[in-house]
C-alpha positions in Angstrom: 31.8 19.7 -9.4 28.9 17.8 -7.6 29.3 14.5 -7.2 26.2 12.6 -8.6 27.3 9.1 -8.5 25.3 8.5 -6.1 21.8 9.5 -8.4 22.3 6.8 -11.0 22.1 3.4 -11.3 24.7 1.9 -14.4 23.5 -1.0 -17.1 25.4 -3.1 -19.3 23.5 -4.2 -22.2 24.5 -8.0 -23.2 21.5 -9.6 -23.9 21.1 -9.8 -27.7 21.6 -12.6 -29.9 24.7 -11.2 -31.9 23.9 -12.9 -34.9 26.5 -11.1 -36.7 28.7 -12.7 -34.3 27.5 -16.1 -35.0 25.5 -16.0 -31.7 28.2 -15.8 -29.4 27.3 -13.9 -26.2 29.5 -11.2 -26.7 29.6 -10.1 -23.3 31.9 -12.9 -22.3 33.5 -12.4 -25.5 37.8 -12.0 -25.1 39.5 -8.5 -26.1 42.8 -7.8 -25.0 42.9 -10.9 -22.3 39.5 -9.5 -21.1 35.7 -10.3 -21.5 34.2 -7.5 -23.0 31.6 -7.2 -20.0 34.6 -6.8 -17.8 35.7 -3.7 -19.5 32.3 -1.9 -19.5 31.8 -3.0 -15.8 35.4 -1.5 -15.8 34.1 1.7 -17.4 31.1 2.0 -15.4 32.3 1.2 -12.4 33.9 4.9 -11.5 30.6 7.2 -12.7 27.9 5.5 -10.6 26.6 4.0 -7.6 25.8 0.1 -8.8 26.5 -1.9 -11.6 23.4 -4.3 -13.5 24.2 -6.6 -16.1 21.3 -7.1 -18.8 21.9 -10.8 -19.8 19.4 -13.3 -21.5 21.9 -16.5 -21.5 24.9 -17.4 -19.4 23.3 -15.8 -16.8 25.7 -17.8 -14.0 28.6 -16.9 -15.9 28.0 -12.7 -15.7 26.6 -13.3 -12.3 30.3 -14.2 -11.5 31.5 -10.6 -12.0 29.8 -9.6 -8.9 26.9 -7.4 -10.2 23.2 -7.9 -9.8 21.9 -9.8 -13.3 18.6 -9.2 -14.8 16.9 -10.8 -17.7 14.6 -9.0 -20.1 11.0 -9.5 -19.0 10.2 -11.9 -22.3 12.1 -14.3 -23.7 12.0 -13.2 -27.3 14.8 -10.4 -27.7 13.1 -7.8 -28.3 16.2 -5.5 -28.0 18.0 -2.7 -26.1 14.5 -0.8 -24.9 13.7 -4.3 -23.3 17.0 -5.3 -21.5 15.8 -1.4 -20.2 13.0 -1.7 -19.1 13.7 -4.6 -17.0 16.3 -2.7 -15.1 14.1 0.2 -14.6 12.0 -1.8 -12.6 14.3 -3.1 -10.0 16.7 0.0 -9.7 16.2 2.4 -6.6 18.4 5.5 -7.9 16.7 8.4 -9.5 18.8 7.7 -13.0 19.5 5.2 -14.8 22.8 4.8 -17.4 23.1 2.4 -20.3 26.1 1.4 -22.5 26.4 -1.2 -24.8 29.0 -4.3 -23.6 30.6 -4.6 -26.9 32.5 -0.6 -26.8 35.3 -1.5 -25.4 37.4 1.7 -26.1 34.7 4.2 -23.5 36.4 5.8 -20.8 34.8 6.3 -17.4 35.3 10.3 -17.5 33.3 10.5 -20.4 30.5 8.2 -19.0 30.5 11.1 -15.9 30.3 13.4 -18.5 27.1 12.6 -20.1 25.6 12.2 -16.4 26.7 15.7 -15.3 25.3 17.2 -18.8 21.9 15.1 -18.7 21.3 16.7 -15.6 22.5 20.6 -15.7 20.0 20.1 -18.4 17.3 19.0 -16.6 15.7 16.7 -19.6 14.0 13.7 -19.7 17.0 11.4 -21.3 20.5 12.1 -22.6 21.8 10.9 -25.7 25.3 10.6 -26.9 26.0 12.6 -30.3 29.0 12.0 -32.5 28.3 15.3 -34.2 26.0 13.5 -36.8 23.9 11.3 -35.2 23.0 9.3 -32.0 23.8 6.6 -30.6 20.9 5.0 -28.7 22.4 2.8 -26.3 24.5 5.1 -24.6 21.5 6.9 -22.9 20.7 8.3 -19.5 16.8 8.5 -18.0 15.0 9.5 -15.7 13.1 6.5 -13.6 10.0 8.0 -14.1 10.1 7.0 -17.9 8.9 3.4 -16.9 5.5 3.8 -17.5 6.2 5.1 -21.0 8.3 2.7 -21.7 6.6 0.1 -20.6 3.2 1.2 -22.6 5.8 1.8 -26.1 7.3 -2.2 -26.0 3.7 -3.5 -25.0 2.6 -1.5 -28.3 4.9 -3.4 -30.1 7.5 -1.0 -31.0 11.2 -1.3 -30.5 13.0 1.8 -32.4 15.1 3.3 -29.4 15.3 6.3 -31.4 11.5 6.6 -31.8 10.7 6.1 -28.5 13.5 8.6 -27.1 12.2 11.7 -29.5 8.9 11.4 -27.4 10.6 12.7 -24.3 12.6 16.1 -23.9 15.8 14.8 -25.1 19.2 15.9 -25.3 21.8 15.3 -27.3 25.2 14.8 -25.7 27.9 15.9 -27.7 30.9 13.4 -28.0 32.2 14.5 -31.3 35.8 15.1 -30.0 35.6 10.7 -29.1 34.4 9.0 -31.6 36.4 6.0 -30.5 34.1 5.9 -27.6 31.4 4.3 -30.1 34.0 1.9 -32.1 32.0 -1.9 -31.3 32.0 -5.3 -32.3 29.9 -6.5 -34.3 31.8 -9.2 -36.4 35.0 -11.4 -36.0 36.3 -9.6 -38.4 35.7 -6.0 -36.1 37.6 -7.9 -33.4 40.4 -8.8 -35.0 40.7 -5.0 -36.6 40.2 -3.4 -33.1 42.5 -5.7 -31.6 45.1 -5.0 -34.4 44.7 -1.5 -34.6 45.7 -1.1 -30.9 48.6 -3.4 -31.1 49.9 -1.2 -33.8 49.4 1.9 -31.6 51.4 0.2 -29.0 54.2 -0.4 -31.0 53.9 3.1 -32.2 54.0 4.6 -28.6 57.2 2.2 -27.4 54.6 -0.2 -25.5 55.0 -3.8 -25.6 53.9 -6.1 -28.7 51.7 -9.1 -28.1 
């Protein structure tokens, strides 16, 4: 299979305000003795040709893990489409691939995946699809959706999924991983993800912490 790695340019999204989190930057957030940016730089890493980190505080800290860092273009977190769009506009590569920083079960052969079946499709974006609905922020685009972009935040609109049904999109199908999408929203999803895969340890004959 063609090796495309070199087409797309990959995004970590870590710059909202995780309220629900009680406005911790979740990116630098520990799981498993890691920040969670470090395992979807981890992720990334293998599927494309440069890493960008979408941060909007702590910007010294994620500039530490050796990736370019770029800062929505306001200051008023306006949400995933904006993180987006600022990336869009300093990334040379033809494609550009987002995921979320707070997934921290995806796998880099899934992530390679959904870029080799965005483009034998030859559509505008790519989606992922658990088999009943979407989930925005793991998306792949074509540069050239910029302008759109661009013109759809300036309107004042911020619905990812709104924006996305504009464009000839497909939906990726990751039905057979739905732990790919498992995130943390909460303390309290933390300390279940964290304890769910300590048990599974256990359960396979690996170590306890």
């Amino acid at each position: 299979m063609q090796d495309n790695r070199a087409k797309v340019t990959g995004v970590v999204l870590a710059g909202g305000r995780a309220r629900r989190m009680a406005n911790k930057d979740k990116g630098l957030i520990q799981y498993r003795g890691q920040p969670l940016v470090r395992r979807a730089i981890d992720a990334l890493a293998p599927s494309v040709s440069q890493i960008i980190i979408n941060a909007n505080r702590n910007q010294d800290i994620y500039s530490r893990f050796g990736h370019p860092v770029v800062s929505d273009l306001t200051d008023t977190y306006d949400g995933p489409l904006a993180g987006i769009l600022s990336c869009l506009k300093t990334i040379d590569t033809p494609y550009l691939l987002s995921i979320p920083c707070d997934c921290p079960l995806i796998e880099s052969k899934l992530l390679t995946q959904m870029i080799n079946t965005f483009l034998h499709k030859q559509v505008d974006a790519g989606v992922a699809f658990d088999g009943e609905r979407i989930h925005p922020v793991f998306l792949i685009l074509k540069i050239g959706l910029v302008d759109s972009l661009e013109l759809y935040l300036a309107g004042g609109q911020r619905k990812i999924d709104t924006w996305l049904f504009q464009h000839k999109l497909e939906k990726i199908d990751f039905s057979e991983h739905p732990d790919m999408f498992k995130n943390i929203n909460t303390p309290e999803d933390l300390r279940e993800l964290e304890s769910k895969n300590r048990n599974t340890l256990n359960t396979d004959g690996g170590e306890g912490e």
